[in-house]
Backbone bond lengths (Angstrom), bond angles and torsions (degrees), N, CA, C in turn:
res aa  C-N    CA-C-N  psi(-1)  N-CA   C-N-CA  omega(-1)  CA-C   N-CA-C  phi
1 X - - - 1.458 - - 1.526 109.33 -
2 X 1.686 136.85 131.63 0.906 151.72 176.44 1.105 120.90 -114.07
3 X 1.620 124.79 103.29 1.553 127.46 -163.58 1.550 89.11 -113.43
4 X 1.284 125.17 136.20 1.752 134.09 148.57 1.162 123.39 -103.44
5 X 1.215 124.82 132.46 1.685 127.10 166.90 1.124 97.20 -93.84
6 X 1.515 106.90 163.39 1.844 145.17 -157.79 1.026 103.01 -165.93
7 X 1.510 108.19 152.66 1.434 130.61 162.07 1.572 130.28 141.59
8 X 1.068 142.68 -168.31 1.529 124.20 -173.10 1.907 83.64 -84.44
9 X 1.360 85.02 178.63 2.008 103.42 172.46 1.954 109.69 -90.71
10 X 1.188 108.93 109.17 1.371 143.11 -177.00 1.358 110.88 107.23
11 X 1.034 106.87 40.90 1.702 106.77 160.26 1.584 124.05 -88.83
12 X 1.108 121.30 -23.38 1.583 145.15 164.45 1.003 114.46 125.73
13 X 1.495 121.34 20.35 1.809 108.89 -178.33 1.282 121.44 -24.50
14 X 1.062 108.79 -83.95 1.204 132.90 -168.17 1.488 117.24 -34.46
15 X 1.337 93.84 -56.04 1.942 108.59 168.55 1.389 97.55 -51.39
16 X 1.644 133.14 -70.05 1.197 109.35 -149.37 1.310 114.03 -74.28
17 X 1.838 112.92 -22.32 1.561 121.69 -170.21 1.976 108.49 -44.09
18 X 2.041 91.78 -52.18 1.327 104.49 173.69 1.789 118.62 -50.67
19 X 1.069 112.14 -54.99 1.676 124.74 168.89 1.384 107.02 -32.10
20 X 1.387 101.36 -59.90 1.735 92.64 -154.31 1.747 97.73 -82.95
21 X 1.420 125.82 -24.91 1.340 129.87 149.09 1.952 115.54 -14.29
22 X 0.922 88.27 -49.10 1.404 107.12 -158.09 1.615 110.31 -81.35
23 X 1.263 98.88 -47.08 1.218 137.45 172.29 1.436 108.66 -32.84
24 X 1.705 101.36 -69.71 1.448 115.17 176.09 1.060 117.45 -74.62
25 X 1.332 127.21 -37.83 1.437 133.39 -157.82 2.296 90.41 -61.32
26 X 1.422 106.49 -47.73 1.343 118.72 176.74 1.298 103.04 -43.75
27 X 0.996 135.31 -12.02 1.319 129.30 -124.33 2.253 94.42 -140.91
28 X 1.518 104.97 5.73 1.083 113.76 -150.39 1.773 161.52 35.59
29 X 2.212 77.88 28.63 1.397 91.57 -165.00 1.480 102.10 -93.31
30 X 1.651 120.71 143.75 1.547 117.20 149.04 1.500 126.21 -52.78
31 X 1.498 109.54 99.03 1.230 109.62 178.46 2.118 113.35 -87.25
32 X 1.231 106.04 167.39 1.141 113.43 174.25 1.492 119.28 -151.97
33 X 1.101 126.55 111.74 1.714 128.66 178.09 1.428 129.39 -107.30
34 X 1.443 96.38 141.99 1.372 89.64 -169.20 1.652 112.67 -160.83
35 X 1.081 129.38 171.03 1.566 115.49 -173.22 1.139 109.92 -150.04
36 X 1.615 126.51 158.43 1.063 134.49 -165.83 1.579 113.30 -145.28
37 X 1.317 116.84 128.21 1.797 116.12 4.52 1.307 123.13 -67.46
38 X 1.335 142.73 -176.00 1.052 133.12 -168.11 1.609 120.73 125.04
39 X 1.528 114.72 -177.35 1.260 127.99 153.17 1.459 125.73 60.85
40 X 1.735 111.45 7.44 1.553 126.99 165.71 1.224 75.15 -135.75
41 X 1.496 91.76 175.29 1.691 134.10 174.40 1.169 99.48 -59.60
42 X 1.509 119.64 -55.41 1.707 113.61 -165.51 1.712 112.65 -87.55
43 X 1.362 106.17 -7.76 1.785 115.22 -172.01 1.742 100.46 -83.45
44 X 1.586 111.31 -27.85 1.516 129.54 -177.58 1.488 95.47 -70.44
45 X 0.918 108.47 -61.08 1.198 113.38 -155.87 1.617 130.23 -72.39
46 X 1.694 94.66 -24.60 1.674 109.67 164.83 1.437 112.62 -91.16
47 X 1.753 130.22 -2.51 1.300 147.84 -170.03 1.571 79.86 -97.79
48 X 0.905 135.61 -47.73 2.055 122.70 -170.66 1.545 102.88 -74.35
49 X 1.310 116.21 -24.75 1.226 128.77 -144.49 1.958 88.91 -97.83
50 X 1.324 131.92 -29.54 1.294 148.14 -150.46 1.325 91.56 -129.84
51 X 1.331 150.36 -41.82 1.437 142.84 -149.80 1.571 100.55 -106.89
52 X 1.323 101.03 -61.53 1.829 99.77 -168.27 1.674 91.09 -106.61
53 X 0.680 165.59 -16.35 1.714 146.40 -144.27 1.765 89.34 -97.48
54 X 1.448 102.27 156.54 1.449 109.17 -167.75 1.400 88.27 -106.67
55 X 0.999 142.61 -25.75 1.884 132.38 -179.88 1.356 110.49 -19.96
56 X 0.814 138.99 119.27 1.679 136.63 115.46 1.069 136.54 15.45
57 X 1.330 142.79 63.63 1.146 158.38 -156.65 1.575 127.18 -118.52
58 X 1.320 110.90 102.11 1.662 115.24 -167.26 1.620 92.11 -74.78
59 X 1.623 113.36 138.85 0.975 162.21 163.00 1.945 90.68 -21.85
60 X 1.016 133.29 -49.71 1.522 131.40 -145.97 1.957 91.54 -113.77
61 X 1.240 133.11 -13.12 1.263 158.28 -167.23 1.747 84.62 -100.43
62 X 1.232 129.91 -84.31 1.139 156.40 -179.24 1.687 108.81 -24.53
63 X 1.398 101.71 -39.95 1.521 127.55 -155.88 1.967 94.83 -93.74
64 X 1.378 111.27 -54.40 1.458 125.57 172.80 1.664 108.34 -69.24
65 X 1.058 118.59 -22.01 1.773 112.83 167.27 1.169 93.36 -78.00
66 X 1.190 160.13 -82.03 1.592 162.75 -127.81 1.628 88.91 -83.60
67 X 1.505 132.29 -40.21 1.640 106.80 160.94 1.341 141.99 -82.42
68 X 1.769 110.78 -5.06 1.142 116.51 163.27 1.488 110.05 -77.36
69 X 0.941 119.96 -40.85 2.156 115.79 -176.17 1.341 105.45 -72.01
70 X 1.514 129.39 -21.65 1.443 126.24 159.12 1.455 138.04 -67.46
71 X 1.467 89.96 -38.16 1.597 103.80 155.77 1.695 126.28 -49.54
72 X 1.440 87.97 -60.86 1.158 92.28 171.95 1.994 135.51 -56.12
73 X 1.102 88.59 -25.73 1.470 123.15 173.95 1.752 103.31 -58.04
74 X 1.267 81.47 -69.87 2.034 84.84 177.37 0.928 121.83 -24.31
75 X 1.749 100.11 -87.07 1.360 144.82 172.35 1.700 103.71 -37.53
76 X 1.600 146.32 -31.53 0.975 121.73 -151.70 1.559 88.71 -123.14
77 X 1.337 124.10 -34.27 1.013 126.36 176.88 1.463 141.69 -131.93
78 X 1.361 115.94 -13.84 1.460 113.09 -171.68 1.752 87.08 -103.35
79 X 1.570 144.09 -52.21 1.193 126.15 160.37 1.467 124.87 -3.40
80 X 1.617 111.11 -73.97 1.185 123.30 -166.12 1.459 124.13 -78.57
81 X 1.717 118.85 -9.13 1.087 148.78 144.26 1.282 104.24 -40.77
82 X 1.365 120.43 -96.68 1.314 125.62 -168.16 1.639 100.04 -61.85
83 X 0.811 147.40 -11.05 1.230 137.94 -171.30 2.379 98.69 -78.07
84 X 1.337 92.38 -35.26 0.976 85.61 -164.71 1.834 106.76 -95.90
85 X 1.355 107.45 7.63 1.690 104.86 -172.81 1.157 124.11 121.48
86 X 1.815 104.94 -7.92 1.450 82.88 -171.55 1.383 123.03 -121.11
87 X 1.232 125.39 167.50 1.164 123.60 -176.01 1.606 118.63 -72.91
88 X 1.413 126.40 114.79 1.665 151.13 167.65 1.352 109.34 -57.55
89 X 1.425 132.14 125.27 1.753 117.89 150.54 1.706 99.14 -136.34
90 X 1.023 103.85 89.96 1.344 110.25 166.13 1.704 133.61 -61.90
91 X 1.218 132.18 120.58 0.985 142.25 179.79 1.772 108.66 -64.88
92 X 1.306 120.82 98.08 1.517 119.12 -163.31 1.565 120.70 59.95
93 X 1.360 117.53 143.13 1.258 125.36 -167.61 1.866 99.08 -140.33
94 X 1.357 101.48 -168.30 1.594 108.68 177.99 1.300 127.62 -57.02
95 X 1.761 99.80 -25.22 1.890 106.67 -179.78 1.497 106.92 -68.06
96 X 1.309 126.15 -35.39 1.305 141.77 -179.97 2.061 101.16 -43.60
97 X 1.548 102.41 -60.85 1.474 90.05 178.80 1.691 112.10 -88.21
98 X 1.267 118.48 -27.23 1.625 81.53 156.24 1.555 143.55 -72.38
99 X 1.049 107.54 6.03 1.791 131.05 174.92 1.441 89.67 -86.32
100 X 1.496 112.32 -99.83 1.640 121.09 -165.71 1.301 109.70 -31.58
101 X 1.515 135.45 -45.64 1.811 155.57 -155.04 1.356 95.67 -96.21
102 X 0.943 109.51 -60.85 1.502 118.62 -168.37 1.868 124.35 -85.87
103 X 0.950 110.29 -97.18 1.394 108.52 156.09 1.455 126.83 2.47
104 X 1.430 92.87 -78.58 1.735 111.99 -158.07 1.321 88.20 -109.21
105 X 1.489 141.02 -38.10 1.829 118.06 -174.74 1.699 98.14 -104.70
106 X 1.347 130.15 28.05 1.585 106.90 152.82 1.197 108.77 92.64
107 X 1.369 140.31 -9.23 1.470 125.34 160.92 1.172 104.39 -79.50
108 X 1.902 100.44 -176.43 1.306 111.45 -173.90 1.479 113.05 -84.35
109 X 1.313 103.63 135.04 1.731 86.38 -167.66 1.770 107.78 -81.45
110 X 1.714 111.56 -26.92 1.623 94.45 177.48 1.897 121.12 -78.59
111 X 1.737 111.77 -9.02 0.923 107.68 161.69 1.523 124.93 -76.31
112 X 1.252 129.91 -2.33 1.577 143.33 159.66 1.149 123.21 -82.81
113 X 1.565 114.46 -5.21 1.414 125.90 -178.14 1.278 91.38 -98.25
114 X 1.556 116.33 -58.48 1.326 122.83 -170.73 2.104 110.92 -38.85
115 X 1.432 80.29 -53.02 1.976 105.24 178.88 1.915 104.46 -39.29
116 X 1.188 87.00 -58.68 1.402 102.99 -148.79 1.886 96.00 -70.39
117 X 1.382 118.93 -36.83 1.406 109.81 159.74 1.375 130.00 -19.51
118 X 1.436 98.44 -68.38 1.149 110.49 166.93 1.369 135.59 -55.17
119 X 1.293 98.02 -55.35 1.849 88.08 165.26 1.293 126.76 -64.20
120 X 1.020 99.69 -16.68 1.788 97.71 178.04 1.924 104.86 -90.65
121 X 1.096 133.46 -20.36 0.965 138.39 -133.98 1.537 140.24 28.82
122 X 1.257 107.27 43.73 1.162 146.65 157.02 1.758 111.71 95.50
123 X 1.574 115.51 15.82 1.449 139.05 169.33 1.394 81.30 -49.05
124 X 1.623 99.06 142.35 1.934 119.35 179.53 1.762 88.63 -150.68
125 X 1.482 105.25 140.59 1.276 89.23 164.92 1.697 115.84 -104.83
126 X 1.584 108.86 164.84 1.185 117.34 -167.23 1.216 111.05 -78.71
127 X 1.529 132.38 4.69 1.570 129.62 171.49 1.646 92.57 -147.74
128 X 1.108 119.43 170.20 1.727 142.12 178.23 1.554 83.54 -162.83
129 X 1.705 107.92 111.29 1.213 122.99 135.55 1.756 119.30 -73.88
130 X 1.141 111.21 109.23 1.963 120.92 176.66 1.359 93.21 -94.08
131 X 1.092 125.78 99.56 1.341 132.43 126.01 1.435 157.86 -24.11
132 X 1.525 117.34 44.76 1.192 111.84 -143.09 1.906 117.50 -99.85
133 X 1.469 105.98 155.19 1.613 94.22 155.20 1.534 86.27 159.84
134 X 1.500 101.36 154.93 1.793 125.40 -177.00 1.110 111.03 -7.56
135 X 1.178 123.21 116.92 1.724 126.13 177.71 1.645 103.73 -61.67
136 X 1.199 115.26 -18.39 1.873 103.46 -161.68 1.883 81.34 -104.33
137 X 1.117 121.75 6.04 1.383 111.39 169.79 1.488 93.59 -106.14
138 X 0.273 113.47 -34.81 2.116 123.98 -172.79 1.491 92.06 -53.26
139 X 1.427 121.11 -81.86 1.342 134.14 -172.77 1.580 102.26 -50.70
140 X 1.263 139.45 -15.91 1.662 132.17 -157.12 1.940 78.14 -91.26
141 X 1.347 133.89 -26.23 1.131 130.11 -158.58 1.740 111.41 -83.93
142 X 1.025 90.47 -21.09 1.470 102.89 -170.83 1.674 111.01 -75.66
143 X 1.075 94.41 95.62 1.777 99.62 -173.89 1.841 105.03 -100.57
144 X 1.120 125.69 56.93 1.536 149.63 169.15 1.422 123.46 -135.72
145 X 1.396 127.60 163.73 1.473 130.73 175.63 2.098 102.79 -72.42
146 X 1.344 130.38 108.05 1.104 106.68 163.48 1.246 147.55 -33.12
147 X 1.401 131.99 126.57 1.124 149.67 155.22 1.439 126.31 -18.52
148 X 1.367 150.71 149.48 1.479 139.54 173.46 1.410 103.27 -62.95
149 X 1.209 133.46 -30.21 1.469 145.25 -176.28 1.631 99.07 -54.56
150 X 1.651 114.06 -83.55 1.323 135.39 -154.49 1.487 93.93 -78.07
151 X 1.317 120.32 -11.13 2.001 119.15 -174.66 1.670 96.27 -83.03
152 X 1.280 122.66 0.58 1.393 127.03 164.56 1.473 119.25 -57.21
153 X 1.403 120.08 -42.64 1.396 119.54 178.79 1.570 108.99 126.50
154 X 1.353 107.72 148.73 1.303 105.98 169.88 1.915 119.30 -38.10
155 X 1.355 88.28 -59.55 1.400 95.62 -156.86 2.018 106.64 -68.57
156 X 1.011 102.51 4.77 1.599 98.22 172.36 1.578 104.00 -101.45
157 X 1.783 104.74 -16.75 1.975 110.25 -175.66 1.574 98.43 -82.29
158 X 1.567 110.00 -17.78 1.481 120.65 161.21 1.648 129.98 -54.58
159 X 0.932 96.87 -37.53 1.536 125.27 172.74 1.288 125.80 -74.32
160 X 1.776 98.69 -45.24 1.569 108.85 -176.67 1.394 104.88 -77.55
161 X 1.574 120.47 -28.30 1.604 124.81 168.11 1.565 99.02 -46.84
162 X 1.295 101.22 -89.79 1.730 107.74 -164.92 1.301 107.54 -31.83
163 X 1.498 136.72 -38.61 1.396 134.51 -140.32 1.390 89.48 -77.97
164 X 1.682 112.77 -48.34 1.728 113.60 -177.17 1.510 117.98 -52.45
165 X 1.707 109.91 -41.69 1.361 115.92 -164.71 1.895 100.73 -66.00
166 X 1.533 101.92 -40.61 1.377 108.01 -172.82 1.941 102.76 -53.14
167 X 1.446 106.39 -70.96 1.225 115.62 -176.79 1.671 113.93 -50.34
168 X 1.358 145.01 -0.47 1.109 150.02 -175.40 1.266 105.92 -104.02
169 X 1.476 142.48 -23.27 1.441 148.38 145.33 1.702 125.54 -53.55
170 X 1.072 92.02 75.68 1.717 99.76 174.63 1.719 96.03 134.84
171 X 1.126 102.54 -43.47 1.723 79.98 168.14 1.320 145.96 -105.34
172 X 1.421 126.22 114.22 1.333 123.75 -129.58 1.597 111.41 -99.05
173 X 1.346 103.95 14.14 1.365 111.53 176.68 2.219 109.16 -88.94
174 X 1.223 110.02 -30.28 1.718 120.82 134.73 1.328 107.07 -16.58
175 X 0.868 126.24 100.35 1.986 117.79 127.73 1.880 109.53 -96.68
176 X 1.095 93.36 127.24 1.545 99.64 157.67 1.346 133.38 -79.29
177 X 1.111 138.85 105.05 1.864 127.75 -169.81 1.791 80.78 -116.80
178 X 1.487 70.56 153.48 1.808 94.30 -176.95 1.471 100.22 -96.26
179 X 1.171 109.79 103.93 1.681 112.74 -175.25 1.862 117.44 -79.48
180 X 1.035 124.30 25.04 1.505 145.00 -153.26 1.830 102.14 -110.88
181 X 1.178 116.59 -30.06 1.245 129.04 168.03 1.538 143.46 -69.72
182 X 0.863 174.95 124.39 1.467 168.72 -96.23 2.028 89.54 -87.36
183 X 0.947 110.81 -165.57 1.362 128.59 -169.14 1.448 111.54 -118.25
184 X 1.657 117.00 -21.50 1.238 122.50 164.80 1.662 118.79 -81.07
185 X 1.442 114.01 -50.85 1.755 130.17 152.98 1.605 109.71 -27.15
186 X 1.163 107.73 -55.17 1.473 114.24 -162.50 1.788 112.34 -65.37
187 X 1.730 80.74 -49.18 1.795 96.31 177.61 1.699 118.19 -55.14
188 X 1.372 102.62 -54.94 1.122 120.87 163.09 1.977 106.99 -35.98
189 X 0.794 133.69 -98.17 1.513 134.05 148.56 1.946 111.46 16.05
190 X 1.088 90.04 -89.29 1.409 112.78 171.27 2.196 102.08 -35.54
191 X 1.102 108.61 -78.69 1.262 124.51 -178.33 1.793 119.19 -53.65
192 X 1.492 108.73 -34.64 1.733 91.26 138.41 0.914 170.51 -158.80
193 X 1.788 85.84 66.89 1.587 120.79 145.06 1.524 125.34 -52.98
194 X 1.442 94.27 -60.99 1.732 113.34 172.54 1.746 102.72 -44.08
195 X 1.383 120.70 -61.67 1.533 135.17 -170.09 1.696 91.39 -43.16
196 X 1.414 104.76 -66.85 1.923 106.39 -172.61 1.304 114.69 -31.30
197 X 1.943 105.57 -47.05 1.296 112.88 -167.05 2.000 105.58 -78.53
198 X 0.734 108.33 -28.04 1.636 111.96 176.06 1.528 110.17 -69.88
199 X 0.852 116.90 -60.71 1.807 106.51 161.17 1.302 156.65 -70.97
200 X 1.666 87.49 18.41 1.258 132.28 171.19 1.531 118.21 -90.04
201 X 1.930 95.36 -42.15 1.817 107.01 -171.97 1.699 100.60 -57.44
């Protein structure tokens, strides 16, 4: 099973990713976490290279780094994961760069779908938790120095909102949870979605 979280930055990923971690693990499943970019040598290393580095980076350049560290991602680890049983929750997935790339920075968003096929080799996961709620509440959460991403400005985290809400209409592997609510509400939310998808396997 392959679950991804989404959403702008202070929505609670992380909190709930850990939650529902827990969740399952109770639950006697092999869990495994991981985020993207990230979580190899080369996903680390293009995530410093994309997150904090001040370089200069065209928009479509920008878009092909975030599918090479995903690739790699697959291929090194979430593949062989599920290959062997266990349950995946990845911290951001492919919708993430057609939202951020697409959406809100001006590429095409079905040619990033098209892209991202490929790098993934056509791995989709079976849930997208969307995370949603007020970008100027979102950002009040963020108790760190911004990112090159979020140092964009509200009004592009404006963009990156809508881009998710847009892209979550028609595809039904999306759930939307309203992330604006306590941390127990939310989980709750989150948990049964996951339940739907388990009695499904």
């Amino acid at each position: 099973m392959f679950i991804t979280f989404d959403g702008v930055d202070g929505t609670g990923k992380s909190t709930q990713i850990e939650l529902l971690s827990r969740w399952l693990r109770d639950r006697s499943l092999d869990v495994v976490t991981c985020r993207d970019p990230g979580s190899t040598a080369l996903g680390e290393a293009i995530r410093a290279l994309l997150l904090g580095g001040e370089m200069p980076i065209h928009r479509r350049s920008e878009m092909l780094l975030f599918m090479a560290a995903r690739s790699q991602l697959v291929e090194e680890l979430i593949r062989p994961a599920l290959a062997a049983g266990k349950t995946v929750i990845c911290d951001r997935f492919l919708l993430a760069t057609a939202v951020y790339q697409g959406h809100a920075g001006g590429l095409d968003v079905n040619e990033i779908w098209r892209v991202g096929t490929v790098a993934t080799g056509g791995l989709k996961p079976h849930l997208t938790v969307l995370l949603d709620m007020p970008v100027d509440r979102a950002i009040q959460r963020i108790h760190r120095e911004h990112d090159r991403i979020e140092s964009q400005g509200q009004s592009y985290l404006e963009d990156v909102r809508q881009g998710f809400l847009t892209e979550s209409v028609g595809r039904p592997e999306i759930t939307v949870v309203d992330a604006a609510g306590d941390r127990g509400e939310v989980q709750r939310s989150i948990c049964r979605a996951v339940e739907s998808l388990l009695s499904g396997c």
